[in-house]
mmCIF file as Biopython writes it, N, C-alpha, C and O atoms, coordinates in Angstrom:
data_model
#
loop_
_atom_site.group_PDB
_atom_site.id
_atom_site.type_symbol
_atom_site.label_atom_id
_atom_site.label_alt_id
_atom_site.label_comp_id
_atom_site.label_asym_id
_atom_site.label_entity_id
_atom_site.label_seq_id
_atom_site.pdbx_PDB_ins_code
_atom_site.Cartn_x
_atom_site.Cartn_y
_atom_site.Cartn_z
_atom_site.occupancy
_atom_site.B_iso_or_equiv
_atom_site.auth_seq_id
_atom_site.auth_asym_id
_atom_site.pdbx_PDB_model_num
ATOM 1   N N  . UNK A ? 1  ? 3.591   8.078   1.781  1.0 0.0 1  A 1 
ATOM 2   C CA . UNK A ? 1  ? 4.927   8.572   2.052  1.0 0.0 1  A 1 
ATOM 3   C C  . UNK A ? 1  ? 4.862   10.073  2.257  1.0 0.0 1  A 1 
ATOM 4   O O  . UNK A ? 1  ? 4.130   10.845  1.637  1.0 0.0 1  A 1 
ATOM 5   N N  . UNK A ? 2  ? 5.630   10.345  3.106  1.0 0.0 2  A 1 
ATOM 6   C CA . UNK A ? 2  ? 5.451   12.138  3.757  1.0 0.0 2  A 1 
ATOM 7   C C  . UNK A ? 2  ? 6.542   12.621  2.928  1.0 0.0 2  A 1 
ATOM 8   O O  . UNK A ? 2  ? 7.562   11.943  3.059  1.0 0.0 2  A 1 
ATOM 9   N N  . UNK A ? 3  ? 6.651   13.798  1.939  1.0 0.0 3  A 1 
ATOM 10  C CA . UNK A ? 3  ? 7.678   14.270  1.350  1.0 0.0 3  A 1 
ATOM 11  C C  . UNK A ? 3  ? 7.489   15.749  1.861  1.0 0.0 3  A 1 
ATOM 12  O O  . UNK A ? 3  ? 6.356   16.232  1.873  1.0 0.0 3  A 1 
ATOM 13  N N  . UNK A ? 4  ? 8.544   16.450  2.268  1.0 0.0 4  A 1 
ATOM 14  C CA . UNK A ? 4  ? 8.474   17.476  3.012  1.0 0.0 4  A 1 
ATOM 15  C C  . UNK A ? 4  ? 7.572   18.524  3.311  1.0 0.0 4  A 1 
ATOM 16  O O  . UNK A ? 4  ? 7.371   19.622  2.792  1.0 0.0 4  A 1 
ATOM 17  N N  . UNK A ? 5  ? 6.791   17.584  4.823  1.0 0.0 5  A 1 
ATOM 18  C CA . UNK A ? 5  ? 5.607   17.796  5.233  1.0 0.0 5  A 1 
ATOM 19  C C  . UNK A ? 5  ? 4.075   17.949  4.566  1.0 0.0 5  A 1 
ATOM 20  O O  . UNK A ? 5  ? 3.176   18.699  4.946  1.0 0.0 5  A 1 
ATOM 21  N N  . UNK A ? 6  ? 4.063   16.658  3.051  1.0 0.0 6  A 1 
ATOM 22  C CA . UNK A ? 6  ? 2.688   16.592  2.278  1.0 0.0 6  A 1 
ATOM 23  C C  . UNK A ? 6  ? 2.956   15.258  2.209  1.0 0.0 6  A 1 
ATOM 24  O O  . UNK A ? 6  ? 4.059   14.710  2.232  1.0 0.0 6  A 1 
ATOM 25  N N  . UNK A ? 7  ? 1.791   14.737  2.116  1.0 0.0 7  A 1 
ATOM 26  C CA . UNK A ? 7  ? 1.277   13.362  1.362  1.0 0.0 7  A 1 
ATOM 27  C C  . UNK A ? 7  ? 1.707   13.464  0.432  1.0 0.0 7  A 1 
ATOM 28  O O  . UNK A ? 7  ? 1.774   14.669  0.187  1.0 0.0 7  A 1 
ATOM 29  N N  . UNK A ? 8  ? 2.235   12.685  -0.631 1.0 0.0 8  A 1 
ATOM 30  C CA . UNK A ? 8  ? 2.275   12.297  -1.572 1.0 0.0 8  A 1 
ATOM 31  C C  . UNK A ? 8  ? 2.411   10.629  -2.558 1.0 0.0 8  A 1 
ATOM 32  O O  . UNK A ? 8  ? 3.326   9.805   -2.525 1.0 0.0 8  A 1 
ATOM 33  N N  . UNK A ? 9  ? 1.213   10.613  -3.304 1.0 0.0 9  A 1 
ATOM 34  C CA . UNK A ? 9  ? 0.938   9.257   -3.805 1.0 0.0 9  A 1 
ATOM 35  C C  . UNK A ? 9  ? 2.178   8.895   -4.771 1.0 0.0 9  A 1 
ATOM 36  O O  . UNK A ? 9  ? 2.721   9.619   -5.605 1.0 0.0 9  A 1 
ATOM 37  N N  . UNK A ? 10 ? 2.484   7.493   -4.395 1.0 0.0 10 A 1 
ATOM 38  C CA . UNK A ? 10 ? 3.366   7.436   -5.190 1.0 0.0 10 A 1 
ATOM 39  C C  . UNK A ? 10 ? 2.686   6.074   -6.230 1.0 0.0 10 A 1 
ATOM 40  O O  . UNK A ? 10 ? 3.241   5.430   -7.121 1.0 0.0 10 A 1 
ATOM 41  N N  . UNK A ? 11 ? 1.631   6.007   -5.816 1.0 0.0 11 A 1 
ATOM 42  C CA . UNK A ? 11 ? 1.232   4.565   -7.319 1.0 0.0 11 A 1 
ATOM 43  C C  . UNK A ? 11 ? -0.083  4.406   -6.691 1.0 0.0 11 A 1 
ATOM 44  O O  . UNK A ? 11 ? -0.516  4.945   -5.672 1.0 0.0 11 A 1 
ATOM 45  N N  . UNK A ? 12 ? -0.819  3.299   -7.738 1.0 0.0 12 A 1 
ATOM 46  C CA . UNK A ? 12 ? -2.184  2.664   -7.005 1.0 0.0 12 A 1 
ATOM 47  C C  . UNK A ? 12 ? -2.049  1.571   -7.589 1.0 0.0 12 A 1 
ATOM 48  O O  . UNK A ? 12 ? -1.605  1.342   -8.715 1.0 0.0 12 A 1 
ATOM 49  N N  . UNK A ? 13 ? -2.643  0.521   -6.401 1.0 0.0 13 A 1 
ATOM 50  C CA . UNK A ? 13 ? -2.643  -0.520  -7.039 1.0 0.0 13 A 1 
ATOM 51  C C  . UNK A ? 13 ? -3.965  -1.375  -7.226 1.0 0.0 13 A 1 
ATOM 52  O O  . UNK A ? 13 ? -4.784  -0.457  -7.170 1.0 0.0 13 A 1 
ATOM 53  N N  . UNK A ? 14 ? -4.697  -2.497  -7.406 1.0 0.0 14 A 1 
ATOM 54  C CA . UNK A ? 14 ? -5.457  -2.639  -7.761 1.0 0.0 14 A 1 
ATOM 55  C C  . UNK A ? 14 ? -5.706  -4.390  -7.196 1.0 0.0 14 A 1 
ATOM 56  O O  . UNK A ? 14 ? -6.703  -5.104  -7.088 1.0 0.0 14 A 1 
ATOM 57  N N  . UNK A ? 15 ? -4.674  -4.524  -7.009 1.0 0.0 15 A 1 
ATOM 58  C CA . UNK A ? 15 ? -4.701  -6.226  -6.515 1.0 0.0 15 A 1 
ATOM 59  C C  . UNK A ? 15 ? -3.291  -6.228  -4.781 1.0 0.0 15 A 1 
ATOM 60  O O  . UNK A ? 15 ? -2.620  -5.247  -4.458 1.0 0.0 15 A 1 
ATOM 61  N N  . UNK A ? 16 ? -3.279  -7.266  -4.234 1.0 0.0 16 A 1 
ATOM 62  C CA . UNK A ? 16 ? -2.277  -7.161  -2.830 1.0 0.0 16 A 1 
ATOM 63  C C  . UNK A ? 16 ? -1.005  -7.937  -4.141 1.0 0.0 16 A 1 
ATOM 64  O O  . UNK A ? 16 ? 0.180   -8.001  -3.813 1.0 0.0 16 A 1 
ATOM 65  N N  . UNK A ? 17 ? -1.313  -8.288  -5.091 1.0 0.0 17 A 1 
ATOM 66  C CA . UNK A ? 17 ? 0.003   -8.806  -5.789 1.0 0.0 17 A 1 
ATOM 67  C C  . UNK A ? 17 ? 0.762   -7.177  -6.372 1.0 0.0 17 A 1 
ATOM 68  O O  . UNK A ? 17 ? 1.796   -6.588  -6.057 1.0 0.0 17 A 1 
ATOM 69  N N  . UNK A ? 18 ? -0.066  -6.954  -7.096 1.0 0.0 18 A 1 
ATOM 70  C CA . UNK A ? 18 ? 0.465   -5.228  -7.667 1.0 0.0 18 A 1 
ATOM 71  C C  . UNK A ? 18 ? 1.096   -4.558  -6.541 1.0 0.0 18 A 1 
ATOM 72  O O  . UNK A ? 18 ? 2.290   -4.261  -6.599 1.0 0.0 18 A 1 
ATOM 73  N N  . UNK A ? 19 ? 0.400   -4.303  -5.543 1.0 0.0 19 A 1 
ATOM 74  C CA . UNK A ? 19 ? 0.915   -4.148  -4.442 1.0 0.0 19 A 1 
ATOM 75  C C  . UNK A ? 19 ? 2.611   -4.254  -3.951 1.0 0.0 19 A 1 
ATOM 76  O O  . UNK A ? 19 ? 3.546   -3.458  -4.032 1.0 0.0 19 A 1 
ATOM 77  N N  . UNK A ? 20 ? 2.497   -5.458  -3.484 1.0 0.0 20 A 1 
ATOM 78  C CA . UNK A ? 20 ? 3.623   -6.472  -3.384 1.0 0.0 20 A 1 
ATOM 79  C C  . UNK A ? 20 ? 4.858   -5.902  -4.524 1.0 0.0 20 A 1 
ATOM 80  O O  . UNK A ? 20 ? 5.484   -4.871  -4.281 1.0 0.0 20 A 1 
ATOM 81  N N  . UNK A ? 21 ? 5.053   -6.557  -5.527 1.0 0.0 21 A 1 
ATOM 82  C CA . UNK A ? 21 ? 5.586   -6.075  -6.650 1.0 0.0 21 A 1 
ATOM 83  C C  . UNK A ? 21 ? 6.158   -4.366  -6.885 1.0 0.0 21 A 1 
ATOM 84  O O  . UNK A ? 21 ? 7.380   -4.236  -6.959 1.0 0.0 21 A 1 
ATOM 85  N N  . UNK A ? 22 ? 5.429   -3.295  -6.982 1.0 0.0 22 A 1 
ATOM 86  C CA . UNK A ? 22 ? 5.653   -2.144  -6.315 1.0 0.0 22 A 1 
ATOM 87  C C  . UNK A ? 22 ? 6.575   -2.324  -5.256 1.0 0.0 22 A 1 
ATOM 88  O O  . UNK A ? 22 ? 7.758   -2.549  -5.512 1.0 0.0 22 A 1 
ATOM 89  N N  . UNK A ? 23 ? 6.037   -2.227  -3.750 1.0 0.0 23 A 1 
ATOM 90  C CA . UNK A ? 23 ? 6.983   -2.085  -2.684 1.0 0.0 23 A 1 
ATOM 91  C C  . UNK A ? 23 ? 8.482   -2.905  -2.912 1.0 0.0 23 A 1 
ATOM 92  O O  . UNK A ? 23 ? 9.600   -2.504  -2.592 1.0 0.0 23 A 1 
ATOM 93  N N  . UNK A ? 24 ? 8.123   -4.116  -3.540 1.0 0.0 24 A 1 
ATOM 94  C CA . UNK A ? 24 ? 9.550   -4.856  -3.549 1.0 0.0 24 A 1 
ATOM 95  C C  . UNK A ? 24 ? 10.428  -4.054  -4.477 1.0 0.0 24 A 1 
ATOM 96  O O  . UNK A ? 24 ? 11.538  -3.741  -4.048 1.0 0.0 24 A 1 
ATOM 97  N N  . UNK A ? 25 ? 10.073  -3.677  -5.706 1.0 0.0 25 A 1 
ATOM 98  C CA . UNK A ? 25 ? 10.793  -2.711  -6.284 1.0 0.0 25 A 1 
ATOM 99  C C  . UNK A ? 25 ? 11.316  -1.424  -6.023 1.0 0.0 25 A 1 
ATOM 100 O O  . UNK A ? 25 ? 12.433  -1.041  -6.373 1.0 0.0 25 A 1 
ATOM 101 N N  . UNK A ? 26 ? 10.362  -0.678  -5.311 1.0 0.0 26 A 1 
ATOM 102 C CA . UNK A ? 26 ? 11.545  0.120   -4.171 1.0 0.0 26 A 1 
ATOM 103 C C  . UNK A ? 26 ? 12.134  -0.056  -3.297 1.0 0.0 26 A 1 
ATOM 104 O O  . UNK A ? 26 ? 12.455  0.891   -2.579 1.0 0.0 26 A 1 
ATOM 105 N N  . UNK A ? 27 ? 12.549  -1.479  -2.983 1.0 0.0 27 A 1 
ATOM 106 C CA . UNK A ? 27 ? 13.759  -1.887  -2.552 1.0 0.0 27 A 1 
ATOM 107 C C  . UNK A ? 27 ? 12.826  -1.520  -0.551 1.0 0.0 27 A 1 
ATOM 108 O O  . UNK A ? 27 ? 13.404  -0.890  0.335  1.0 0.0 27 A 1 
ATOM 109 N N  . UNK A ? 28 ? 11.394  -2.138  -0.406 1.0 0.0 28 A 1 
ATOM 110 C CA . UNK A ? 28 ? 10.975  -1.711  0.915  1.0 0.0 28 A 1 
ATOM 111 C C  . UNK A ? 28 ? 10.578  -3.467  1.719  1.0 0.0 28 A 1 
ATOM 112 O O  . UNK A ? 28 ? 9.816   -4.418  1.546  1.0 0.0 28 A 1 
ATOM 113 N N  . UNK A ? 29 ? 11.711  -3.014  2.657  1.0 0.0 29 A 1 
ATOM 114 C CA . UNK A ? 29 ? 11.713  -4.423  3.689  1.0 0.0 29 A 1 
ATOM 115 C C  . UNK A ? 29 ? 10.380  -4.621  4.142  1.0 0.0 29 A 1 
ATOM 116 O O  . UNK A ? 29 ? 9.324   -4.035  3.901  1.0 0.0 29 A 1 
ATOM 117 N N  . UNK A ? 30 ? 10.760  -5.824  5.029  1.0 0.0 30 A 1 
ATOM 118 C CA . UNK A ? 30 ? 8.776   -5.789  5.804  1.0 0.0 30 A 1 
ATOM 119 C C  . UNK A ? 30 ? 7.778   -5.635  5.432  1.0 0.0 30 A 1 
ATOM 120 O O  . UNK A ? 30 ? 6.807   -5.149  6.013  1.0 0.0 30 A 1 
ATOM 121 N N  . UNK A ? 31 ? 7.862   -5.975  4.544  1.0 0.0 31 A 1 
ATOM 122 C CA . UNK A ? 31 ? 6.055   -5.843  3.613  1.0 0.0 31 A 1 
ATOM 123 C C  . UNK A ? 31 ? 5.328   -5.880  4.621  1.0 0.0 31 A 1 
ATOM 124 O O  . UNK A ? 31 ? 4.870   -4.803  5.001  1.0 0.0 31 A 1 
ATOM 125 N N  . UNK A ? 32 ? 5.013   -7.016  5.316  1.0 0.0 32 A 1 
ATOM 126 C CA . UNK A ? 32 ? 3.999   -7.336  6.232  1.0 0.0 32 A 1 
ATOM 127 C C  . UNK A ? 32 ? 3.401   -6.051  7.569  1.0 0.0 32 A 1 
ATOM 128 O O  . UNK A ? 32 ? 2.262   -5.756  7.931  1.0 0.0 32 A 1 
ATOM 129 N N  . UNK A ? 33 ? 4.789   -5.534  8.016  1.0 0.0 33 A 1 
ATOM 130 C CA . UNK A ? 33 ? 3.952   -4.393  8.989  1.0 0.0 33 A 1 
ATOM 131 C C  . UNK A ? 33 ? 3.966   -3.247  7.928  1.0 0.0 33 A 1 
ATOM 132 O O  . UNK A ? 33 ? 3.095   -2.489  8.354  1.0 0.0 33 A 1 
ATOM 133 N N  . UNK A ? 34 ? 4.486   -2.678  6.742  1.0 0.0 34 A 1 
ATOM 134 C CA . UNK A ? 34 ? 4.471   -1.598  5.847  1.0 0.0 34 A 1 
ATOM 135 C C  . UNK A ? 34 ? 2.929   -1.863  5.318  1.0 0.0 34 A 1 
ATOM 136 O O  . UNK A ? 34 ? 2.116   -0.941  5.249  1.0 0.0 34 A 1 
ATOM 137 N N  . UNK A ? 35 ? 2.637   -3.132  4.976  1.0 0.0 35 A 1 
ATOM 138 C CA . UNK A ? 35 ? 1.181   -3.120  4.321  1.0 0.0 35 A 1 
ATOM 139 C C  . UNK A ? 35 ? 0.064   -2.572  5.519  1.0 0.0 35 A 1 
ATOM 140 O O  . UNK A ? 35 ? -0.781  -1.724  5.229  1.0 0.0 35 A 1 
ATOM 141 N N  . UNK A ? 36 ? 0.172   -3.180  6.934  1.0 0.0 36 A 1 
ATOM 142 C CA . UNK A ? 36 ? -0.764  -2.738  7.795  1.0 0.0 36 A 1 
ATOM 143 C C  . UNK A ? 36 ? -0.509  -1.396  8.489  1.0 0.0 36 A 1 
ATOM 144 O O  . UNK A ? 36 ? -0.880  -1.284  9.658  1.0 0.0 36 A 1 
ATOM 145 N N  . UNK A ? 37 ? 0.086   -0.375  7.881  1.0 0.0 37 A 1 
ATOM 146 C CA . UNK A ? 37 ? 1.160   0.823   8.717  1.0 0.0 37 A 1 
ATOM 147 C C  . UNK A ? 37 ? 0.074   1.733   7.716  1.0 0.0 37 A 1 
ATOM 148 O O  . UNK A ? 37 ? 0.170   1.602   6.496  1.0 0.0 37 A 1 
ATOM 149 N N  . UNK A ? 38 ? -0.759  2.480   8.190  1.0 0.0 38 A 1 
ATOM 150 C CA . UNK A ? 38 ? -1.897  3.508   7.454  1.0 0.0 38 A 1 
ATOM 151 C C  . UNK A ? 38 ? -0.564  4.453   6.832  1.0 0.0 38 A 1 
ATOM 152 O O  . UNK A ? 38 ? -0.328  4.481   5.625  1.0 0.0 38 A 1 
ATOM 153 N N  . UNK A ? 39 ? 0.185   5.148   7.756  1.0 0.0 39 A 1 
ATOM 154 C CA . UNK A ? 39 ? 0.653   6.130   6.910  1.0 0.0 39 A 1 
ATOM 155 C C  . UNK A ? 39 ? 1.829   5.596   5.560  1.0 0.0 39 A 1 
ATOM 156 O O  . UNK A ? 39 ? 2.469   6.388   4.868  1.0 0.0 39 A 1 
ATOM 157 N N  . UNK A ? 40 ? 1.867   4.494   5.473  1.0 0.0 40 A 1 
ATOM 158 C CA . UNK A ? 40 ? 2.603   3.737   4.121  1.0 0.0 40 A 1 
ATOM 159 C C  . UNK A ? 40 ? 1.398   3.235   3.166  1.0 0.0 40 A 1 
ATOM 160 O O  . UNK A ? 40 ? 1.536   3.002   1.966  1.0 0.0 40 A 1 
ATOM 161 N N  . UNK A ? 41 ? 0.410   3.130   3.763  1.0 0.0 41 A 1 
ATOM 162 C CA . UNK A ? 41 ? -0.590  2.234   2.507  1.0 0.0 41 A 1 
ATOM 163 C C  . UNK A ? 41 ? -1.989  2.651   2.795  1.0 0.0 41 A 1 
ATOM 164 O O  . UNK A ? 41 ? -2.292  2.622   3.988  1.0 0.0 41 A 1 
ATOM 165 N N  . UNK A ? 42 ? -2.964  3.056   1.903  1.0 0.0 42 A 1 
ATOM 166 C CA . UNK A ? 42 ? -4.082  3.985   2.538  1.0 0.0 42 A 1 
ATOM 167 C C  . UNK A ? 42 ? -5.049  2.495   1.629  1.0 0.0 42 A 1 
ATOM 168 O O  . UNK A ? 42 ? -5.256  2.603   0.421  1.0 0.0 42 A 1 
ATOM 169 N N  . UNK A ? 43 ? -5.424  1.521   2.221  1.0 0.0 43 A 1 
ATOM 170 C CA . UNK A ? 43 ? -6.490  0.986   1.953  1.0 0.0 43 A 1 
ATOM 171 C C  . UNK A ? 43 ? -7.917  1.345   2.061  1.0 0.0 43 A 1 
ATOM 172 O O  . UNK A ? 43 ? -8.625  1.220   3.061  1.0 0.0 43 A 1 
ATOM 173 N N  . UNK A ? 44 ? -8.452  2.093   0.192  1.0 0.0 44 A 1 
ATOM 174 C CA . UNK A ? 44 ? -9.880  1.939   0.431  1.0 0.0 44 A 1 
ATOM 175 C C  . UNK A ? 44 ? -10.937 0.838   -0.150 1.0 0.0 44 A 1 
ATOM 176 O O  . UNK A ? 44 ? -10.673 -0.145  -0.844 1.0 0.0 44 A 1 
ATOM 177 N N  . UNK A ? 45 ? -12.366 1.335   0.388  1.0 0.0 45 A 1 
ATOM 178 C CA . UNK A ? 45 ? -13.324 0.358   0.279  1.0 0.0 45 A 1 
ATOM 179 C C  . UNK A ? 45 ? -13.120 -0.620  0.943  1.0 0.0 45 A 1 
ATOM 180 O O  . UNK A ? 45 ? -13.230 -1.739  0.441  1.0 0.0 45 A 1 
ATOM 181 N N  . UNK A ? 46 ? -12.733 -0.418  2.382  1.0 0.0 46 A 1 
ATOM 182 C CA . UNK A ? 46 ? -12.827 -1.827  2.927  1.0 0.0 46 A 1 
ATOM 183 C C  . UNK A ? 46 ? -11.052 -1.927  3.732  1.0 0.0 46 A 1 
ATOM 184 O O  . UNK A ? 46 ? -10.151 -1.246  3.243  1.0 0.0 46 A 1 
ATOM 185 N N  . UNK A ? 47 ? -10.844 -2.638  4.683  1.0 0.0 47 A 1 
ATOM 186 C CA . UNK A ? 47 ? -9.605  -3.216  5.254  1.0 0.0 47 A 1 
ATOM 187 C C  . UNK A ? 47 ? -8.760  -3.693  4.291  1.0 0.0 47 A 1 
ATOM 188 O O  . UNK A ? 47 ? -9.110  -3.464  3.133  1.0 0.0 47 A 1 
ATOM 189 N N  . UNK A ? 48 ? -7.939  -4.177  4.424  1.0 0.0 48 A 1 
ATOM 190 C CA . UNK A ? 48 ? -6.665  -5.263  4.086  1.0 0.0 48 A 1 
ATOM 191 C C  . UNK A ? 48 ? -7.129  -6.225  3.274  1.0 0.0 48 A 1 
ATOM 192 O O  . UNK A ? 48 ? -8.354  -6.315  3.344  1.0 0.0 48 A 1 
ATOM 193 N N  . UNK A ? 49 ? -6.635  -6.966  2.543  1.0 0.0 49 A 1 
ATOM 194 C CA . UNK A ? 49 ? -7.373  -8.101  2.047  1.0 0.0 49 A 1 
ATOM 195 C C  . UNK A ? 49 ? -8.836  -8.729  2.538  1.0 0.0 49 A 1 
ATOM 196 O O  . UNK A ? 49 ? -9.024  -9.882  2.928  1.0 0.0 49 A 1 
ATOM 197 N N  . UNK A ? 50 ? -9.428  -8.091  2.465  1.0 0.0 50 A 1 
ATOM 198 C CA . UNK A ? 50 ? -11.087 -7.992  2.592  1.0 0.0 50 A 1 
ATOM 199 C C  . UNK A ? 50 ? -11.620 -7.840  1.318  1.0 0.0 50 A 1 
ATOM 200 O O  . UNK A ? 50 ? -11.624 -6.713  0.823  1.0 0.0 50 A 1 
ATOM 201 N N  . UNK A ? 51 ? -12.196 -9.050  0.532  1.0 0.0 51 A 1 
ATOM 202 C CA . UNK A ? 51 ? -12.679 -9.062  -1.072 1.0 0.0 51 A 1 
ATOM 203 C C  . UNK A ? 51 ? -14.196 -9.522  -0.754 1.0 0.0 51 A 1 
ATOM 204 O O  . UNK A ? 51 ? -14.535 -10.339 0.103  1.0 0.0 51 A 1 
ATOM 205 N N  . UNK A ? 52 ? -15.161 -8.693  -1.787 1.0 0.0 52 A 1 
ATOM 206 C CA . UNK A ? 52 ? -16.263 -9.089  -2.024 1.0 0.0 52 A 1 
ATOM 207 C C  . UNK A ? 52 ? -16.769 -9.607  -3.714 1.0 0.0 52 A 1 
ATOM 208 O O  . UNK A ? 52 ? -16.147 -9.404  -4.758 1.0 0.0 52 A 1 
ATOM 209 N N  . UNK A ? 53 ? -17.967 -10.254 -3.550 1.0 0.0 53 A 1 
ATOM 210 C CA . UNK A ? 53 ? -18.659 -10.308 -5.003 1.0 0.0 53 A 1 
ATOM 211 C C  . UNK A ? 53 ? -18.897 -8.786  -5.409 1.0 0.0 53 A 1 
ATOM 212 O O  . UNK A ? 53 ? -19.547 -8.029  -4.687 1.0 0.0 53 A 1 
ATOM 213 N N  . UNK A ? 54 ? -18.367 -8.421  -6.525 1.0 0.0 54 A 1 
ATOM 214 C CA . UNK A ? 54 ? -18.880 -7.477  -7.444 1.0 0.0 54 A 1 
ATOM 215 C C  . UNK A ? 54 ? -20.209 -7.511  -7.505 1.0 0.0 54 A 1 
ATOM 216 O O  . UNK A ? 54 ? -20.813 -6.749  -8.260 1.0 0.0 54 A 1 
#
């Protein structure tokens, strides 16, 4: 989220459910293009729901 003209993190999450849960609680429509929208969701280690063996 851009707050006047900086990045700023507003949570981390750790699973696409935590995720989920978060956005719905700030009251944010469209999950589906907000999750794939880089400047709303900075997925690291990897894409989108992309899981490996530990």
């Amino acid at each position: 989220m851009r707050s006047s003209d900086r990045d700023e993190i507003l949570g981390t999450s750790h699973s696409d459910h935590g995720l989920v849960v978060f956005l719905e609680g700030a009251g944010v429509d469209a999950l589906e293009s907000v999750l794939a929208d880089p400047q709303w969701v900075e997925w690291r280690d990897g894409p989108a729901h992309e899981f490996s063996a530990a």
